[in-house]
C-alpha positions in Angstrom: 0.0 0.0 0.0 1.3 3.4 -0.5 1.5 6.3 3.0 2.5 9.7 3.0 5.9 9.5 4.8 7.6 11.8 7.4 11.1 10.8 7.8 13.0 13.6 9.2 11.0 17.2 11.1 10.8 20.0 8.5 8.0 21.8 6.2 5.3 19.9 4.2 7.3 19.7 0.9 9.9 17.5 2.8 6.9 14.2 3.1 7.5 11.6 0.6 5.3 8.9 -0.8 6.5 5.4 -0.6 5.0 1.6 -0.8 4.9 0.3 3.0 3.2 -3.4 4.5 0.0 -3.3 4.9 -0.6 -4.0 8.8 -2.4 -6.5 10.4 -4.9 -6.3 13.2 -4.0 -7.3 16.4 -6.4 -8.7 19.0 -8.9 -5.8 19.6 -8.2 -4.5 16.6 -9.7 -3.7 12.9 -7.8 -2.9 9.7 -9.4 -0.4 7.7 -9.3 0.3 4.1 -9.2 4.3 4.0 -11.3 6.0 1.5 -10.4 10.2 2.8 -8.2 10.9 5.7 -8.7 14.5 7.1 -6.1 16.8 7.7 -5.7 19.2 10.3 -3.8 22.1 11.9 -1.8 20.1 14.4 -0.7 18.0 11.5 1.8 21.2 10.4 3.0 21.2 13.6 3.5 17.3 14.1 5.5 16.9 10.6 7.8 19.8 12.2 8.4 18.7 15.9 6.4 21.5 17.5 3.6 19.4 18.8 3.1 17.9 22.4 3.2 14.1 20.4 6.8 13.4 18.7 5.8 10.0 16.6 8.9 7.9 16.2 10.4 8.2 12.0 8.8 7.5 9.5 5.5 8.4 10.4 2.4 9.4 8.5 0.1 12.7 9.5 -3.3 13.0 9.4 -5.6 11.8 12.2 -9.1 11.1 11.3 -10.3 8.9 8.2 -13.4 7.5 6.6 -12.9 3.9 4.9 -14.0 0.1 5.2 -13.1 -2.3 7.5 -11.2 -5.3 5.4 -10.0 -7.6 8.6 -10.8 -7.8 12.4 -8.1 -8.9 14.8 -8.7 -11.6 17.5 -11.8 -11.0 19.8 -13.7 -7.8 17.9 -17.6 -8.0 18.4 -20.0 -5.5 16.8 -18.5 -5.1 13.5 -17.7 -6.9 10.4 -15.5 -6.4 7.4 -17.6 -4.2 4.8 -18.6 -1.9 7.3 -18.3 1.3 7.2 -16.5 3.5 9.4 -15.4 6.8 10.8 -12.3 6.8 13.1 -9.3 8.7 15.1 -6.0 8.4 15.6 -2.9 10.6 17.2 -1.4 10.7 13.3 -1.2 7.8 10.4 -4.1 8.1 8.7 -2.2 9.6 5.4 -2.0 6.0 3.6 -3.8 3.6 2.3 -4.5 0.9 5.4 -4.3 1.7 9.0 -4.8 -0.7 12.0 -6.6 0.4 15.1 -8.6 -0.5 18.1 -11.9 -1.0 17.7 -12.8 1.2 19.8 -11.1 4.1 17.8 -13.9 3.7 15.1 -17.9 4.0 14.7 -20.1 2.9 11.8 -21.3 5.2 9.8 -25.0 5.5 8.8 -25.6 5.0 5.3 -27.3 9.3 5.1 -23.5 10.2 6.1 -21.1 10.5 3.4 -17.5 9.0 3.5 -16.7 12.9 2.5 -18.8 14.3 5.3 -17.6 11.5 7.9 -13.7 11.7 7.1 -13.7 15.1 9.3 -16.3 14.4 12.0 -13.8 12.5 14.8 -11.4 15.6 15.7 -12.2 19.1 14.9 -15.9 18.3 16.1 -14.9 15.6 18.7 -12.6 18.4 20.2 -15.5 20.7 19.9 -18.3 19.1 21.3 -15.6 18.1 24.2 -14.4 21.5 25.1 -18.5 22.8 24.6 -19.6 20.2 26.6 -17.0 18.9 29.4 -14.8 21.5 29.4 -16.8 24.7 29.0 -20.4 23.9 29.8 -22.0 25.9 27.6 -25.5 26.3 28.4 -28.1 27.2 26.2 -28.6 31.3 25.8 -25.5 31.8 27.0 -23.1 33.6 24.7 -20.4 32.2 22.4 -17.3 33.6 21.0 -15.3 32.1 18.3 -11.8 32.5 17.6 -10.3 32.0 14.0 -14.5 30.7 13.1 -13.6 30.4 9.7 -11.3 27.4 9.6 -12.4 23.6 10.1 -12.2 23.7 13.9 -14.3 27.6 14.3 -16.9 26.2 12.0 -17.5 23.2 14.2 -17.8 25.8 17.4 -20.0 27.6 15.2 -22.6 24.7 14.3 -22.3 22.8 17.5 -22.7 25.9 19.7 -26.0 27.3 17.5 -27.0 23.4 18.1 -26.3 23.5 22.2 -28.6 27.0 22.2 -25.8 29.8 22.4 -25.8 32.9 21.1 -22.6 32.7 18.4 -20.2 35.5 17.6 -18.1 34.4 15.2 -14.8 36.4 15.1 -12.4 35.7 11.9 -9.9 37.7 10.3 -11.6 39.3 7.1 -14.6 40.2 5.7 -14.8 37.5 3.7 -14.3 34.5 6.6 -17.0 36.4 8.6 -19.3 35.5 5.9 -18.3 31.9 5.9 -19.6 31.5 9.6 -22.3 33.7 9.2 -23.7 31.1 6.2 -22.5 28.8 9.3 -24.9 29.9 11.5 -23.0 32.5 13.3 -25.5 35.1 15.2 -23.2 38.2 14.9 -19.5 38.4 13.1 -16.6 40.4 14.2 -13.7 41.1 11.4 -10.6 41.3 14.1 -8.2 41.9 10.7 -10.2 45.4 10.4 -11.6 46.1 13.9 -10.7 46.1 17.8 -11.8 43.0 18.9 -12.1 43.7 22.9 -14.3 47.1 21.5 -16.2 45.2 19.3 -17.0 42.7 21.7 -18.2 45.5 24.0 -21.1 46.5 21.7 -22.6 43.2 21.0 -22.3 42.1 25.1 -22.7 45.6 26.8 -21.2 45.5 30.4 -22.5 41.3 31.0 -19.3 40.3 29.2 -18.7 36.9 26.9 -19.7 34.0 28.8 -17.7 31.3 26.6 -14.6 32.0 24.5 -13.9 29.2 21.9 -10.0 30.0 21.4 -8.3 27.8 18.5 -6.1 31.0 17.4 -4.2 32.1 20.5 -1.7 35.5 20.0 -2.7 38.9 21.1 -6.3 38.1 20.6 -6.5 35.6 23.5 -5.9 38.1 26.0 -8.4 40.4 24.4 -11.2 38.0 24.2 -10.1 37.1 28.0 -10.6 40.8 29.1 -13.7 40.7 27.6 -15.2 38.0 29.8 -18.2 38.0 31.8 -18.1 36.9 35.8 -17.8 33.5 35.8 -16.7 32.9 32.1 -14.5 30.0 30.5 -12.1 31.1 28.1 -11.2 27.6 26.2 -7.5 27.0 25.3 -7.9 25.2 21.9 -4.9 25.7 20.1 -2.3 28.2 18.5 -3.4 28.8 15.4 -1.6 32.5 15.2 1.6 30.8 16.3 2.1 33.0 19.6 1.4 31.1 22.7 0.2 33.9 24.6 1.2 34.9 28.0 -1.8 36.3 30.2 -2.1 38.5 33.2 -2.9 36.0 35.8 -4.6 39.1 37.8 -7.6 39.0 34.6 -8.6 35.3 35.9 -9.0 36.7 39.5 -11.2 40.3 38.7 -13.4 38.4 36.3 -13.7 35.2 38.4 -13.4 33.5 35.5 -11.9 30.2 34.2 -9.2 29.3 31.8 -9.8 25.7 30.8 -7.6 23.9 28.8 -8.6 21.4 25.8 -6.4 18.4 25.1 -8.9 16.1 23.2 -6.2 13.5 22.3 -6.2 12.9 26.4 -9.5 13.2 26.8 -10.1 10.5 24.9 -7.8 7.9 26.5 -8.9 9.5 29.8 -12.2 9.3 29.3 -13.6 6.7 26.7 -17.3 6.5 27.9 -17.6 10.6 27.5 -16.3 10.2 24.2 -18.3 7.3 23.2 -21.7 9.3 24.2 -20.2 12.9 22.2 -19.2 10.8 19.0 -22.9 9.5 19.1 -24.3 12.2 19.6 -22.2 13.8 16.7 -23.2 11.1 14.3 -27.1 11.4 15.1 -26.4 15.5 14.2 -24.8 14.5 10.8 -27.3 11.8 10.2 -30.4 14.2 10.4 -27.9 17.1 8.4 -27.7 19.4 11.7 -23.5 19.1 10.4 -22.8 20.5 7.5 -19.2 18.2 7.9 -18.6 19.1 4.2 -14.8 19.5 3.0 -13.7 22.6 1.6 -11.4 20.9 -0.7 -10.3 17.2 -1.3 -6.3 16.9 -2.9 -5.0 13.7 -4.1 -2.6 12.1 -1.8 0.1 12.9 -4.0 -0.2 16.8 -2.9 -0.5 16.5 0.7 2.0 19.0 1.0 0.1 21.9 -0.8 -3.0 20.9 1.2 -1.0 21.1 4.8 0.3 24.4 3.1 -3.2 25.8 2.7 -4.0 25.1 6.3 -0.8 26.3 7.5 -1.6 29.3 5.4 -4.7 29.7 6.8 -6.8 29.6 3.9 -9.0 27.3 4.4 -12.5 27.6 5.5 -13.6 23.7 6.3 -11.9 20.4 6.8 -9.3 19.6 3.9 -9.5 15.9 3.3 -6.9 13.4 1.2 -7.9 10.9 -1.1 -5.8 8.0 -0.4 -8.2 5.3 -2.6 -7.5 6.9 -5.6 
């Protein structure tokens, strides 16, 4: 079978394409034929040795696919070769045939697209997770997205309009802004053009944000952050921006808010059940189309590295997937 190769840290044009083994289940496990693997933006940072997970050489990025199971390892009840699935993993997912735990997959009903389903395990798995667990969002409670454009922000945006929160979705031009808006987003806020921590003050008035959906980090954390409301969770998502920001500690204290962290990877091992009962509840959103889950573009495995480069450019507005089947 043929994987998109990491070999050595550096920049997207440094992954190769070679023929590998194909793998073979171990008890507890499945081996699935992948049909799209979804792309993301810790996969930039995992090819380059700036994420928390350093995979041992070579290694293949990506970390959520769509495909068929085509073996089951020793002991695996519940699901049989032919099915389809939807699954996870830390990074891999960028070839042809991946082995994992069962557990690391769910069957997909036959409304949900392979295309739709590639992208459903992370960017809304981490979504629903921080929304849920992490920031317990309650319904007519405000929202604020960070960066609500890309794959991640457009989850925020759909799950949060689904959980019963008022949305303000916060990208960097006009033209993003529109993109959650057709999302769903309640009100925009063009940060590229406008003070964000000013702009925020008009649409919240002296109550303040009470959730901050944070995937973007730099100088518009701390913003967003003095722009809280008492009691508020400001959700650390990711760095998106590149800046891990440093914050005034003293902010927390005056607002009596929280700043929660979101490690979804950890979650997951952590907490299995929880997961179980959010990736359900994900799937029975798709399956009645409350997810829109649709890629923004779909690139041929042989040019992974221009679609890592769009995300690392920031350009995209939705999950970029790869088709490794064709």
């Amino acid at each position: 079978m043929k994987a998109v190769l990491c070999k050595a840290f550096g920049p997207p044009d440094t992954l190769v394409i070679e023929d590998v083994a194909s793998p073979v289940p171990a008890p507890g496990e499945v081996m699935v034929d992948i049909r799209y693997a979804a792309l993301n933006f810790f996969d930039t940072l995992i090819i380059a040795g700036k994420y928390q997970v350093r995979p041992p050489f070579p290694f293949s990025p990506a970390g959520e696919f769509a495909g068929r199971i085509s073996a089951l390892g020793e002991g695996v009840a519940g699901l049989a070769v032919g099915d389809r699935v939807l699954g996870s993993c830390s990074h891999g997912a960028a070839r042809q045939q991946i082995a994992v735990p069962a557990s690391a997959v769910s069957k997909i009903p036959d409304m949900v697209t392979d295309e739709a389903a590639a992208g459903l395990s992370i960017a809304y798995g981490t979504t629903i997770h921080a929304l849920r667990q992490r920031g317990r969002l309650s319904p007519g409670e405000s929202l604020v997205v960070l960066g609500a454009s890309g794959g991640t922000g457009l989850a925020a945006v759909e799950i949060g309009k689904l959980m019963g929160a008022r949305v303000i979705a916060c990208a960097s031009s006009d033209e993003k802004c529109e993109v959650a808006r057709k999302a769903g987003a309640d009100e925009t806020i063009n940060y590229g053009a406008n003070d964000l921590r000013e702009e925020l003050k008009k649409l919240t008035g002296s109550t303040g944000v009470d959730v901050v959906y944070d995937a973007v980090g730099g100088p518009m954390t701390e913003a967003a952050l003095r722009s809280m409301a008492w009691g508020g969770r400001l959700l650390v998502i990711g760095f998106a921006s590149g800046e891990i920001p440093k914050l005034p500690a003293n902010l927390a204290l005056l607002k009596g808010c929280d700043i929660v962290g979101v490690w979804w990877g950890e979650f997951v091992k952590r907490e299995p059940e929880n997961n179980r009962q959010n990736v359900a509840q994900l799937i029975e959103w798709a399956s009645a189309g409350k997810l829109a889950s649709q890629p923004h573009r779909i690139y041929p495995m042989s040019r992974t590295a221009e679609a890592l480069d769009e995300i690392a450019g920031r350009r995209a507005t939705g999950k970029i997937l790869l088709d490794v089947a064709g």
